[in-house]
Legacy VTK file of the C-alpha trace (Angstrom):
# vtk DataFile Version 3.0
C-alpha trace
ASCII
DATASET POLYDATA
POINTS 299 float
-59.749 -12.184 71.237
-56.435 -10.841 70.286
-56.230 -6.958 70.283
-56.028 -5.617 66.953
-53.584 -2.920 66.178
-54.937 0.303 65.254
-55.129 1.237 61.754
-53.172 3.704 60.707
-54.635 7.024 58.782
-53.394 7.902 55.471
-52.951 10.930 54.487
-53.402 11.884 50.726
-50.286 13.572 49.067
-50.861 16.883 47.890
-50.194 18.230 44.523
-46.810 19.519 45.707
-45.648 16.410 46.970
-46.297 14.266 43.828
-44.847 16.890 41.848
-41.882 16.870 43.609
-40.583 12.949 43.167
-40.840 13.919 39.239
-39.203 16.788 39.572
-36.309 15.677 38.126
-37.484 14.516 35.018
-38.735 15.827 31.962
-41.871 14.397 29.970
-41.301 13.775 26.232
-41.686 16.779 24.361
-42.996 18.670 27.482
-41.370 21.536 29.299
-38.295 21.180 31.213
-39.076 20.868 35.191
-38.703 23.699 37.344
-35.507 22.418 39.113
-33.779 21.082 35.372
-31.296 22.783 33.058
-31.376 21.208 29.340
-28.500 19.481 28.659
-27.700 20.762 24.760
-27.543 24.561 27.006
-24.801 22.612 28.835
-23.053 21.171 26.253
-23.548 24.151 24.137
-21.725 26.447 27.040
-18.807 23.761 27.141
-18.617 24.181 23.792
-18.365 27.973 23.319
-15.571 28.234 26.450
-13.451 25.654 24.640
-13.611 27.297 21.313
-12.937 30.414 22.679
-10.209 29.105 25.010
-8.816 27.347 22.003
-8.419 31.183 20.070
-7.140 32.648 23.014
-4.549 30.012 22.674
-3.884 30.484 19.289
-3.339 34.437 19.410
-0.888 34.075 22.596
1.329 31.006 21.194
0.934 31.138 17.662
4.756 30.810 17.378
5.163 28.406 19.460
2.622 26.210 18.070
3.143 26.494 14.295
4.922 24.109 12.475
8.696 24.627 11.973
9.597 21.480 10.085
8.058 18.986 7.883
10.318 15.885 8.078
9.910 13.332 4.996
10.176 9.407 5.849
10.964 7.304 2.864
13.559 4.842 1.564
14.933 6.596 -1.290
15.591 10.840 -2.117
12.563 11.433 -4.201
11.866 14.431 -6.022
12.470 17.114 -3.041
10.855 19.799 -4.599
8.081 18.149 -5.580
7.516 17.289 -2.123
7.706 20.458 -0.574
5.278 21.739 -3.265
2.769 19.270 -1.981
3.042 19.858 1.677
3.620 23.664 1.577
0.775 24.798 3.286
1.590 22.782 6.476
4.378 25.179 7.101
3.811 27.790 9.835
-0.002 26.135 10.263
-1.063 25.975 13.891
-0.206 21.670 15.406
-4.011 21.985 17.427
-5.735 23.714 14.400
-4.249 21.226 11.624
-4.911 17.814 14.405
-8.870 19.495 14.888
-9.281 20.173 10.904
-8.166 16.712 10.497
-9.693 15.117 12.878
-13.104 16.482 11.924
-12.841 15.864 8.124
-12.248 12.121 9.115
-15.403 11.851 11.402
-17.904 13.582 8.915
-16.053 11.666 6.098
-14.898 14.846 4.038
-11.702 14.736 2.584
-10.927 18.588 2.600
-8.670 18.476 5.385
-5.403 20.768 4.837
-3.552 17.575 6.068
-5.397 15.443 3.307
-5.216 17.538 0.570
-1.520 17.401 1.278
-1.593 13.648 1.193
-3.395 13.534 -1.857
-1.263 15.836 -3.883
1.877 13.750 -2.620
0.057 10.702 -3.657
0.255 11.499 -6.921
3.735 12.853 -7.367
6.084 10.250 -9.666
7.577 7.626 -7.887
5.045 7.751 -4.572
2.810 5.052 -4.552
1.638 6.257 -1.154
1.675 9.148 1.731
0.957 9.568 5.142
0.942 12.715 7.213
1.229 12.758 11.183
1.340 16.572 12.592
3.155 16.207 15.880
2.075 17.821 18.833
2.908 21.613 20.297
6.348 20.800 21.991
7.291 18.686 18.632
6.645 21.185 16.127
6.381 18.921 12.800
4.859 16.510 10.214
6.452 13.856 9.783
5.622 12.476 6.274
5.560 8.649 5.617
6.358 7.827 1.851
5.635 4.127 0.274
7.655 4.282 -2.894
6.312 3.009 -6.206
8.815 0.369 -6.452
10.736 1.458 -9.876
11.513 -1.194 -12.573
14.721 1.212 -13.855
17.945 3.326 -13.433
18.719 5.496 -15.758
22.653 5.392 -16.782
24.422 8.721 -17.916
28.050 7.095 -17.970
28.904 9.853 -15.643
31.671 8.614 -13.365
30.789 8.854 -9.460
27.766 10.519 -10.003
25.572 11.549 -6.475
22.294 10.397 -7.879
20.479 8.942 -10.813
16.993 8.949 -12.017
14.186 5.783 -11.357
11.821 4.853 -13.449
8.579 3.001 -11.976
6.071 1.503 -14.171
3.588 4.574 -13.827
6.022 6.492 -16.249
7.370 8.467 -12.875
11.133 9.907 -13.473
12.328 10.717 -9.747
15.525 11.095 -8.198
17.531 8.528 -6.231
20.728 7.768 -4.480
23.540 6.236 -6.670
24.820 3.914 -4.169
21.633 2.286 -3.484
20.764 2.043 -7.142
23.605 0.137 -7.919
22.909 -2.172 -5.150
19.821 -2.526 -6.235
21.043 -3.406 -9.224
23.242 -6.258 -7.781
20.135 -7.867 -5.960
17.273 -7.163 -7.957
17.083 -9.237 -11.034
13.630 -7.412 -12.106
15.431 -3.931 -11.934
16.357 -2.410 -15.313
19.502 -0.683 -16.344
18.400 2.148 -18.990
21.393 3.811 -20.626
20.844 7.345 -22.287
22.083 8.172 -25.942
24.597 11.072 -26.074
21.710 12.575 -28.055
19.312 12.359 -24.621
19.639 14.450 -21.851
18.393 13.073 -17.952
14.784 13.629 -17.688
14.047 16.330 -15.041
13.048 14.935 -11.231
9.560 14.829 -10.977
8.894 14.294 -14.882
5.949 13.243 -16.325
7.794 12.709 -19.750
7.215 8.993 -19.879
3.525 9.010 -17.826
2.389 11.679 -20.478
3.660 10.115 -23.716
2.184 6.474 -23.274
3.996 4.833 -26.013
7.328 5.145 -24.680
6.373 3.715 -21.881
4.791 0.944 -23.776
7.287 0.010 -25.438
9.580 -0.704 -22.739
6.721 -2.397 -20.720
5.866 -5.236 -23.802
10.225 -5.781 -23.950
9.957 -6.724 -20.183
7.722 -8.785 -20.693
8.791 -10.520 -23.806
12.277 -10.133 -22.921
12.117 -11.031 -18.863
15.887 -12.079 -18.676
17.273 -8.421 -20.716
18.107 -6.339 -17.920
20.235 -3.303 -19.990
18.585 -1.113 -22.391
19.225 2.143 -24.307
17.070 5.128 -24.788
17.233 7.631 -27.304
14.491 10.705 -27.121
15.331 10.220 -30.976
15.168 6.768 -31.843
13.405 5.150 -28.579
14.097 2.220 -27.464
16.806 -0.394 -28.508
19.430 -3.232 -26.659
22.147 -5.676 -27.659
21.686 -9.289 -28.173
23.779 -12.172 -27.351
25.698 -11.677 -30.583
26.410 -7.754 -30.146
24.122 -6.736 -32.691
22.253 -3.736 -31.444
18.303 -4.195 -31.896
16.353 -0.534 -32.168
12.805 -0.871 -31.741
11.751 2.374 -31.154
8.655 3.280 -29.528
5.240 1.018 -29.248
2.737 3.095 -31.600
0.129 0.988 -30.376
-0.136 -1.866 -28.362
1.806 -5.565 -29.019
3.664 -4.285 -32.353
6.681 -4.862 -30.548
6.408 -8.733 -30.303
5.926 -7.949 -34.765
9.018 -5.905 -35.078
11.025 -8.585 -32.406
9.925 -11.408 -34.688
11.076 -9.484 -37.644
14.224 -8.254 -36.406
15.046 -12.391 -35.429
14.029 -12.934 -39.404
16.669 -10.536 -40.637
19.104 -11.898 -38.292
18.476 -15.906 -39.119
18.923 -14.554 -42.455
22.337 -12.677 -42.405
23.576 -15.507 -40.068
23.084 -18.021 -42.801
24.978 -16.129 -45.309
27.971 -15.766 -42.556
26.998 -11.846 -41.746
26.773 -10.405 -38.271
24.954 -7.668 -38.294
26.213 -4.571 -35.854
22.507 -3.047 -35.756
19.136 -3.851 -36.929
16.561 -1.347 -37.105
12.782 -2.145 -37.012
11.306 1.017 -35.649
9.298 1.117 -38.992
7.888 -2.646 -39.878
6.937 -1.492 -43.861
11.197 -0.190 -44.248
13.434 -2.189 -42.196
17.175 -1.860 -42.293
20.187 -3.274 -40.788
24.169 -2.883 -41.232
LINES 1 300
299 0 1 2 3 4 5 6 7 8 9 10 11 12 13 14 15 16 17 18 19 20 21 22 23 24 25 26 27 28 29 30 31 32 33 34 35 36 37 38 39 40 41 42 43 44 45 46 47 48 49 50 51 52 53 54 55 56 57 58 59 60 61 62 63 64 65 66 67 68 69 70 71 72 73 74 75 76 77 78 79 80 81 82 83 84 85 86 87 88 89 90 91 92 93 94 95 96 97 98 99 100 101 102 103 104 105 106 107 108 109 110 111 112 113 114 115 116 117 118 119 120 121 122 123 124 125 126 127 128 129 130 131 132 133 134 135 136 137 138 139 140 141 142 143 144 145 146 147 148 149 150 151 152 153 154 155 156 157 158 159 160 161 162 163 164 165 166 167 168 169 170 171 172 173 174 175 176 177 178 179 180 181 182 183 184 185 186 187 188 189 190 191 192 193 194 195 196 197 198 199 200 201 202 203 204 205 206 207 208 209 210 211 212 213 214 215 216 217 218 219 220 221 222 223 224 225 226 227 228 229 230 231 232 233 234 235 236 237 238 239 240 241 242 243 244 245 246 247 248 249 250 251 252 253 254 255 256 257 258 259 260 261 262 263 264 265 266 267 268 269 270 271 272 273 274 275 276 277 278 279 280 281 282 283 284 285 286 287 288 289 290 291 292 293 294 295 296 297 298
């Protein structure tokens, strides 16, 4: 017969032993091992040292790390005070604080951020359609602020020779500034853009008004004669007498303002009645005025 090995004897673990493999683990909802550290004590501890290395920070290079400029990004010179209004309390704010406050308000979905309150207000400044704020880092020292434009349907005219700047109009009722060379190149290339010339009886709304955006049926009224009018491109204003233009025959039309919505397509039709009419008995009108539709006049 072939020998048999010998058996060999096993010797049951203790409790030590068995306790030891699972040492490093932790049962659900039981006490942490004897050889374990929780990790949220861990995490917690991280935590603590890098908000309190981030204040240490702050007190020793709060000059160098505050923000010294707030650049603005955008095509044309909006309202500049307006501007600086909105984004005022970036100024001398700590880069790391501003990028953290941000940062956290767009995680947890709260938009109370110092950097998004700032976009918001610029948001709704005339002219801005929208905003974008990027804080730079420490060594930069700035915002840079991206501006969309509201794309403005007219330049306001003062007859003012070599003027630096003139005043858009977008179709939100925003009065804003903007360069005078690029309006009138605008002007050349943009059939939709409208030429708006002021009455000696009308002074240039301020930058940044609200004049038109606050008093709907001015703006009304020059909305409905764009539309039913798409190839006029020069119009006069009056704070007075509102709205009015010449027609092909250089009689001036006053309309006036839009008291409520489509009566100037009524007081169009009826200023082309009283024209037919004088036409046919061999007399051009100079002006026609249907600002009232019950008492028109014309001479």
């Amino acid at each position: 017969m072939k020998p048999q090995k010998p058996k060999r004897t096993s010797q049951p673990r203790t409790r030590y032993e068995v306790s030891n493999i699972f040492s490093g683990f932790n049962r659900p909802g039981g006490p942490p091992g004897p050889l374990s550290t929780p990790r949220w004590v861990l995490v917690l501890f991280v935590g603590l040292l890098g908000v309190l290395g981030l204040l240490i920070s702050r007190w020793v290079f709060a000059e160098q790390m505050s923000i010294a400029e707030v650049k603005v990004i955008e095509p044309y010179t909006l309202s500049a005070g307006n501007i600086q209004q909105a984004t005022m309390d970036l100024r001398n704010r700590s880069v790391i604080i501003l990028n953290l406050e941000d940062m956290w308000d767009t995680v947890t979905q709260r938009k109370t951020s110092t950097v998004q309150q700032a976009t918001h207000r610029l948001r709704e400044q005339p002219g801005i359609k929208d905003a974008h704020i990027f804080c730079g880092n420490v060594s930069m020292r700035l915002c840079e602020v991206h501006i969309d434009p509201n794309p403005p349907i007219g330049v306001f005219q003062t007859g003012v020779a070599n003027q630096p700047a003139v005043m858009y109009l977008d179709d939100r009722g925003g009065v804003w500034t903007g360069q005078y060379a690029a309006a009138m190149e605008m002007l050349k290339g943009e059939t939709g853009l409208l030429n708006i010339t002021l009455e000696k009886d009308t002074t240039l709304p301020a930058a940044g008004s609200t004049e038109f955006r606050d008093k709907p049926y001015i703006l009304r009224a020059l909305t409905e004669l764009r539309q039913l009018q798409p190839d006029m491109r020069n119009y006069v204003y009056s704070n007075k007498t509102g709205w009015a233009f010449d027609n092909s025959q250089k009689t001036r039309i006053i309309v006036g303002f839009a008291e409520r919505p489509n009566i100037i397509a009524e007081k169009l039709n009826l200023a082309e009645q009283i024209r037919n009419d004088r036409n046919s008995k061999g007399v051009t009108p100079k002006i026609i005025d249907v600002r009232y539709l019950e008492t028109p006049s014309y001479r």
